[in-house]
BAMI-898088 format. One record per residue: x, y negated, z negated of N, C-alpha, C in turn; residue number from 1; residue in three letters. Coordinates in steps of 0.2 Angstrom, whole numbers. Each point is the difference from the previous one (the first is absolute). Layout:
BEGIN
[[X Y Z] [X Y Z] [X Y Z] NUM "ala"]
...
***
This chain:
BEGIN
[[74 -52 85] [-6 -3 -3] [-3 -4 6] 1 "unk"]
[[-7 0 1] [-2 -5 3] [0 -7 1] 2 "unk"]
[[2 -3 4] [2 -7 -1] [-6 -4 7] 3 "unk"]
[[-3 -3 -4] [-3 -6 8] [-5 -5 -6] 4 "unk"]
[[1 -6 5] [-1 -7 -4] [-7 1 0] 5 "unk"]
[[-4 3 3] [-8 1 0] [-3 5 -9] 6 "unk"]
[[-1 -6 -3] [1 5 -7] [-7 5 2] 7 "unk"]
[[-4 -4 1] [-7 5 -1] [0 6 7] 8 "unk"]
[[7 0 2] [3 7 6] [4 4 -7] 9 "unk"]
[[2 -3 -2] [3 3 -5] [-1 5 -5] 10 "unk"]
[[-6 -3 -2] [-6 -1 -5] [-3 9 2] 11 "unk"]
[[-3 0 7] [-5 3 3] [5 5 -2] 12 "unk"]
[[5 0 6] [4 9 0] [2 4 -7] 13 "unk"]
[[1 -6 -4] [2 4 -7] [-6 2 -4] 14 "unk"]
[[-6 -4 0] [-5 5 -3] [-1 5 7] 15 "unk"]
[[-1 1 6] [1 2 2] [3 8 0] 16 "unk"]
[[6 0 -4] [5 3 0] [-2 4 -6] 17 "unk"]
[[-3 -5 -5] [-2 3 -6] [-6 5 -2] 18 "unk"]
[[-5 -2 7] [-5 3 -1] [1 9 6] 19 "unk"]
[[5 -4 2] [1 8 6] [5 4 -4] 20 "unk"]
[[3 -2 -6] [1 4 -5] [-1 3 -4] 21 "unk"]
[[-6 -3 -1] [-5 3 -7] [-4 3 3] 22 "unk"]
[[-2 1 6] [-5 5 6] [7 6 -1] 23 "unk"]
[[6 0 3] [3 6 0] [2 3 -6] 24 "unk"]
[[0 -5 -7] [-2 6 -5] [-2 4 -3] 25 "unk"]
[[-7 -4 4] [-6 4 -3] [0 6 5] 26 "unk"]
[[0 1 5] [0 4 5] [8 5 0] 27 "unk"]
[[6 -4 -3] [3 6 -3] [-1 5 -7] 28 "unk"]
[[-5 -2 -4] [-2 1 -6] [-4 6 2] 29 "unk"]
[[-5 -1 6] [-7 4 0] [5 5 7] 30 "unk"]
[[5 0 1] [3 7 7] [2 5 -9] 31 "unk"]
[[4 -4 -3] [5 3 -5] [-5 3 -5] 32 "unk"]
[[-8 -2 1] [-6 4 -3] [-1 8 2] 33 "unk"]
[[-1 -5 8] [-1 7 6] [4 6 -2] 34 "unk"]
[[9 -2 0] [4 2 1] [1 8 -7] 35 "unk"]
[[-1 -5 -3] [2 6 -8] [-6 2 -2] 36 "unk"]
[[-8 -4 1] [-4 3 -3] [-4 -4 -4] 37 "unk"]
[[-4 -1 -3] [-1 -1 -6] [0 3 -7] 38 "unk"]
[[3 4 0] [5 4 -6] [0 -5 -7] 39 "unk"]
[[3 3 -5] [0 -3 -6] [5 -7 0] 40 "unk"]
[[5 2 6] [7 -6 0] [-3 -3 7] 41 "unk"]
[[-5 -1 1] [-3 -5 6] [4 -8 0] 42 "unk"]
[[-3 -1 -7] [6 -7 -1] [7 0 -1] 43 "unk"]
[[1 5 -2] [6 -1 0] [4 0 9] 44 "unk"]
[[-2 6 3] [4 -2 7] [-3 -5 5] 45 "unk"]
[[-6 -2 -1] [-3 -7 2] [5 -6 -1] 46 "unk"]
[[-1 -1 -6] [4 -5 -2] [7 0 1] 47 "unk"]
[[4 5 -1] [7 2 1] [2 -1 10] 48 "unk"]
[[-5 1 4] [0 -1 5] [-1 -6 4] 49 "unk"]
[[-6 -5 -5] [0 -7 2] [7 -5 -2] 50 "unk"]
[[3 4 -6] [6 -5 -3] [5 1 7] 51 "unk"]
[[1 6 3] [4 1 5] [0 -5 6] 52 "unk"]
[[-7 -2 1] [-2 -2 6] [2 -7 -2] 53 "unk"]
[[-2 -3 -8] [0 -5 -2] [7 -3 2] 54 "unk"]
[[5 4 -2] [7 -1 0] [2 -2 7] 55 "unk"]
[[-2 4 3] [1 -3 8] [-1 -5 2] 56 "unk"]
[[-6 -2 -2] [-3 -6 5] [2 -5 -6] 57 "unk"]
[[2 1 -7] [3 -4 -2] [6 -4 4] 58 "unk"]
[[6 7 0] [7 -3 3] [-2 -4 7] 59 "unk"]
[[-5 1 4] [-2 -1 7] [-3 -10 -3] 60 "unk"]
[[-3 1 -2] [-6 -5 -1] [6 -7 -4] 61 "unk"]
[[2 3 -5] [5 -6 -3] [7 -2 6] 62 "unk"]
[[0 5 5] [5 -3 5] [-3 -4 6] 63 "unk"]
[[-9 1 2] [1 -4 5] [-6 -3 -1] 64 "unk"]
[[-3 2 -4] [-7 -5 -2] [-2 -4 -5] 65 "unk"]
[[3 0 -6] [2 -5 -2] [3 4 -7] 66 "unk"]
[[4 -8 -5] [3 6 -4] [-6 2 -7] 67 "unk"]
[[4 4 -4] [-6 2 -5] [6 2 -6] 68 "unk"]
[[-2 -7 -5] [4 0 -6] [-4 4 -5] 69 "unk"]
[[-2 5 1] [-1 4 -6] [7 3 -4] 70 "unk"]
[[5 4 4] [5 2 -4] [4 -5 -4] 71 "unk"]
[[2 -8 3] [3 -6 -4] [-5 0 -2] 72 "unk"]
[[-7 -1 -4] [-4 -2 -4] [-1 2 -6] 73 "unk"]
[[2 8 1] [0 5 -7] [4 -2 -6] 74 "unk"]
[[8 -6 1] [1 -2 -5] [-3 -7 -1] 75 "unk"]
[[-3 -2 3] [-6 -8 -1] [-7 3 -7] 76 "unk"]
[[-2 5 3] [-4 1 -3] [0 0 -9] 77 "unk"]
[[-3 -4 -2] [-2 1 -10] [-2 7 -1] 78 "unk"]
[[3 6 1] [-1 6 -2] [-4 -2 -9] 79 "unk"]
[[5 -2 -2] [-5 4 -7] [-6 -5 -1] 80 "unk"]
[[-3 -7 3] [-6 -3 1] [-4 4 4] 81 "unk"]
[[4 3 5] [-6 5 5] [-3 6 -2] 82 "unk"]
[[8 3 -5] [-3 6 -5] [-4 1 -5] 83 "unk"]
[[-1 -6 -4] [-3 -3 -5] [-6 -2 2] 84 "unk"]
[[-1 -4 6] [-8 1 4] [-3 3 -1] 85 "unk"]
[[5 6 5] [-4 5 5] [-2 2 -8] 86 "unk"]
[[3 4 -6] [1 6 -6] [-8 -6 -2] 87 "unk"]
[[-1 -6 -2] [-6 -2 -2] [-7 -1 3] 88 "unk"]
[[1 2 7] [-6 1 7] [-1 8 -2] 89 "unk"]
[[5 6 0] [-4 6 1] [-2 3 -7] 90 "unk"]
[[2 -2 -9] [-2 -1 -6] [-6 -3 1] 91 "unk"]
[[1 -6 2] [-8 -2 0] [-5 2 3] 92 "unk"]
[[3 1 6] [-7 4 4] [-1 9 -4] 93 "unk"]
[[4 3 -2] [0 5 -4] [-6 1 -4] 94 "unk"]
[[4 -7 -5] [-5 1 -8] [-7 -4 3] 95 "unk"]
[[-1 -5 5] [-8 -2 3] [-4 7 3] 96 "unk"]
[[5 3 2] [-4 6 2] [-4 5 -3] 97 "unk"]
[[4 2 -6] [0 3 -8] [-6 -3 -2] 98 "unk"]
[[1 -5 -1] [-4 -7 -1] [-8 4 3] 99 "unk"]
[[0 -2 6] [-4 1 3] [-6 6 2] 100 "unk"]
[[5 5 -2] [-1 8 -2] [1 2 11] 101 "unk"]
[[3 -4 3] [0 2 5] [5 5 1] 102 "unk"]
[[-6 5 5] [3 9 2] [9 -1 5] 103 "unk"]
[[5 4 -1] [7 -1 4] [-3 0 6] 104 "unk"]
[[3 -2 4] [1 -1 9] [0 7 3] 105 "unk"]
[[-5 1 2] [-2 9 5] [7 2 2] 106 "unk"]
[[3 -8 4] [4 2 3] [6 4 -3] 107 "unk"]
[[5 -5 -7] [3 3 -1] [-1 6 -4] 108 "unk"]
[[-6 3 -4] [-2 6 -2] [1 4 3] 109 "unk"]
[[0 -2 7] [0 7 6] [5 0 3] 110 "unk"]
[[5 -6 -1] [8 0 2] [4 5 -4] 111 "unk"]
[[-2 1 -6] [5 2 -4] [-4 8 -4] 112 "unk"]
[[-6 3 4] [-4 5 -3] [5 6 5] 113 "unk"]
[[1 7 -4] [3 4 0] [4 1 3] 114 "unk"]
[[8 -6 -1] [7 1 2] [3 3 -3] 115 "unk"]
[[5 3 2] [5 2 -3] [4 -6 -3] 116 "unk"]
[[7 3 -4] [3 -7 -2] [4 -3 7] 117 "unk"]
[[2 5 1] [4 -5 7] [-5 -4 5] 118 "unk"]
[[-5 3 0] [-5 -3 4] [-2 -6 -4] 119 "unk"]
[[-1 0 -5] [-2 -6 -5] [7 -6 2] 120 "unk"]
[[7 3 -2] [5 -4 0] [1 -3 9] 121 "unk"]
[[-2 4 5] [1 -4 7] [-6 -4 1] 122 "unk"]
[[-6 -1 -5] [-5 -4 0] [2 -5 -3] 123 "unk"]
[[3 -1 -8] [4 -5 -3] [5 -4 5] 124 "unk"]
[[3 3 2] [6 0 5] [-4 -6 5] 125 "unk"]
[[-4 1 4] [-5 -2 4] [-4 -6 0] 126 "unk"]
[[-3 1 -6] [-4 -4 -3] [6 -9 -4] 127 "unk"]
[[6 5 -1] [5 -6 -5] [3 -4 5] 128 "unk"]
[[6 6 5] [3 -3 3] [-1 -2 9] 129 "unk"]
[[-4 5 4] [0 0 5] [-4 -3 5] 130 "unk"]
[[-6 -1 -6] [-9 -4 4] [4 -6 -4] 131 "unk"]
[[5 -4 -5] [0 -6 -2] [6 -4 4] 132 "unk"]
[[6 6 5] [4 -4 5] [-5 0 4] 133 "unk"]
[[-6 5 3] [-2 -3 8] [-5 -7 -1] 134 "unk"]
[[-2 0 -7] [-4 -5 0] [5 -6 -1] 135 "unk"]
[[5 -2 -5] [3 -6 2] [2 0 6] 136 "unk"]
[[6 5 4] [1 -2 7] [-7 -4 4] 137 "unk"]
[[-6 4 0] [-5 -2 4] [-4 -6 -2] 138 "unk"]
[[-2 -2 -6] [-2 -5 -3] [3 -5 0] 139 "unk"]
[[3 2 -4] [7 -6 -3] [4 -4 4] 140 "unk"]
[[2 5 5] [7 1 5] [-5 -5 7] 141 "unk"]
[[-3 6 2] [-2 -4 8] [-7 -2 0] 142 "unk"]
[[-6 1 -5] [-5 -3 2] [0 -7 -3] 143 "unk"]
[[5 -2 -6] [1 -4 -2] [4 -4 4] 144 "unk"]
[[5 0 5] [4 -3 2] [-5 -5 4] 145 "unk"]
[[-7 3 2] [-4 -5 5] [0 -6 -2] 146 "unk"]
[[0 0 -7] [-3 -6 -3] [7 -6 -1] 147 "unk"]
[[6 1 0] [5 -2 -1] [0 -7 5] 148 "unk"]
[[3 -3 -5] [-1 -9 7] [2 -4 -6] 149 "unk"]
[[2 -4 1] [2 -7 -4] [-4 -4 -4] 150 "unk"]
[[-8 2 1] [-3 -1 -4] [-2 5 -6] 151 "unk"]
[[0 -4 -7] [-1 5 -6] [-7 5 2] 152 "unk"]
[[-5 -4 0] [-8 1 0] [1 7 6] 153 "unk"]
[[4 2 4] [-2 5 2] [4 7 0] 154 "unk"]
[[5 -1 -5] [-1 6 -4] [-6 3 -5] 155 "unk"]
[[0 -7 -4] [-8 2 -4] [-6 3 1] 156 "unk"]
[[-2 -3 7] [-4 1 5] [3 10 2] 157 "unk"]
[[7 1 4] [0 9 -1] [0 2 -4] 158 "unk"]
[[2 -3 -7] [0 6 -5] [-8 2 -2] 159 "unk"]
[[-4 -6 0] [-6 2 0] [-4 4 5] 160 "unk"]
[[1 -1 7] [-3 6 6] [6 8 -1] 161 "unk"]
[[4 -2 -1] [6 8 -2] [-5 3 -5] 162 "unk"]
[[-1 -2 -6] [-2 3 -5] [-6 2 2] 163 "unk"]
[[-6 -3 3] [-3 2 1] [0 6 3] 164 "unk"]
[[1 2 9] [4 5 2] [2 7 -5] 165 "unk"]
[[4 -3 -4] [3 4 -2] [-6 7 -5] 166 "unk"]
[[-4 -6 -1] [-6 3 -4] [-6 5 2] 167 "unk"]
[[2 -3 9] [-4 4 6] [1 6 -1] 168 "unk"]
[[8 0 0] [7 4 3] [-4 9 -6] 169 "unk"]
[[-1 -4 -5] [-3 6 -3] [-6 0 -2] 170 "unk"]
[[-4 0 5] [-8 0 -1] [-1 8 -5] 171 "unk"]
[[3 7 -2] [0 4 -1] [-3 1 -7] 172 "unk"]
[[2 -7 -3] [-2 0 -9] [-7 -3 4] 173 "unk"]
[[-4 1 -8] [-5 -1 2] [-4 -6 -6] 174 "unk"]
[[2 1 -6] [1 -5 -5] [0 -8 2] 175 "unk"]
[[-2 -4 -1] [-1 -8 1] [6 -2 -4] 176 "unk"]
[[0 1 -9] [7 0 -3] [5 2 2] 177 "unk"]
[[1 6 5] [5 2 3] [4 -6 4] 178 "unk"]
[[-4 0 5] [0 -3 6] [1 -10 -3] 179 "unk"]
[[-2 -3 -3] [3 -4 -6] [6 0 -1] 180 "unk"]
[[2 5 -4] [7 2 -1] [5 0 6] 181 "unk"]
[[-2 2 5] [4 5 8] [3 -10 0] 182 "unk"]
[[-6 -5 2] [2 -5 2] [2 -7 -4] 183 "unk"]
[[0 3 -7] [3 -5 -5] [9 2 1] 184 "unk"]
[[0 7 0] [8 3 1] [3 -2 9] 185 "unk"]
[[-3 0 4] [1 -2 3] [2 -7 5] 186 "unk"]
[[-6 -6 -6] [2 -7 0] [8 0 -2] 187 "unk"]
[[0 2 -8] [6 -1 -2] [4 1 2] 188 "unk"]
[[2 7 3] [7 2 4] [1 -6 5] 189 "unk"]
[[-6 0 4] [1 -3 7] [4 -9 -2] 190 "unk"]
[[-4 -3 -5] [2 -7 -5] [9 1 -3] 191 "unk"]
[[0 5 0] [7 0 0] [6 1 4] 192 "unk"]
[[-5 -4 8] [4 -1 4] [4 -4 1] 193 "unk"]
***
């Protein structure tokens, strides 16, 4: 881990660190494009390729750049307060939507338009488990980490810029209520740092 009494040296290399690895995700996501295609399982080997990379720069990054308590954190977290959130955020926005007679998201009509089942079940797969580790490792794990200091006020301060981001992260939906959702779900996770 980096060690020097110059915090705001410290400060710098870590986001630093965070931001040269969320550049190389994104640029291993869009080769792992190149690579396979655009094809029906575009996300899926995208995504299955970014986790790969994630992992790396995980075990590198927690040994010399600073640590990243997401794995000890997983039994910290109030799972069924975060379940029970989250299950009251995506009902809500649901039945507002219903509500509101708004059209599904292009996006996912077009993510799930004539699959096969296996190709359906490697989009579930994708969608449930794959894009939700690379986004905690990267959100939660190390763009989160910049904000860590002995002061409270600046975690609250990154979970509100993470979240934010994160909402960037999928400019794809196109929906206002979507994108509402992306960063309500996204506070919460990150607040149950």
């Amino acid at each position: 881990m980096i060690q020097t009494r110059n915090q705001y040296l410290q400060f710098m290399l870590v986001m630093l660190a965070a931001w040269g690895i969320s550049w190389g995700a994104r640029f291993v996501m869009e080769q792992a494009v190149l690579l396979y295609g655009s094809g029906k399982n575009y996300l899926f080997f995208s995504h299955g390729t970014v986790l790969m990379y994630l992992l790396c720069v995980f075990l590198v990054y927690r040994r010399w750049i600073a640590p990243l308590p997401v794995v000890g954190q997983l039994r910290n977290v109030g799972v069924p307060w975060l379940v029970g959130a989250m299950a009251v955020v995506y009902v809500g926005v649901f039945l507002l939507g219903k509500a509101l007679a708004l059209p599904a998201e292009p996006f996912m009509t077009k993510l799930f338009a004539d699959k096969s089942i296996p190709d359906v079940i490697l989009t579930l797969l994708t969608i449930f488990i794959l894009a939700p580790l690379n986004e905690e490792t990267l959100f939660r794990g190390i763009m989160l980490n910049v904000f860590r200091s002995r002061y409270c006020w600046t975690m609250w301060l990154g979970a509100l810029i993470t979240s934010l981001l994160f909402v960037a992260a999928h400019s794809q939906y196109q929906n206002l209520l979507t994108l509402a959702e992306l960063f309500l779900v996204g506070l919460m996770a990150l607040l149950q740092s």
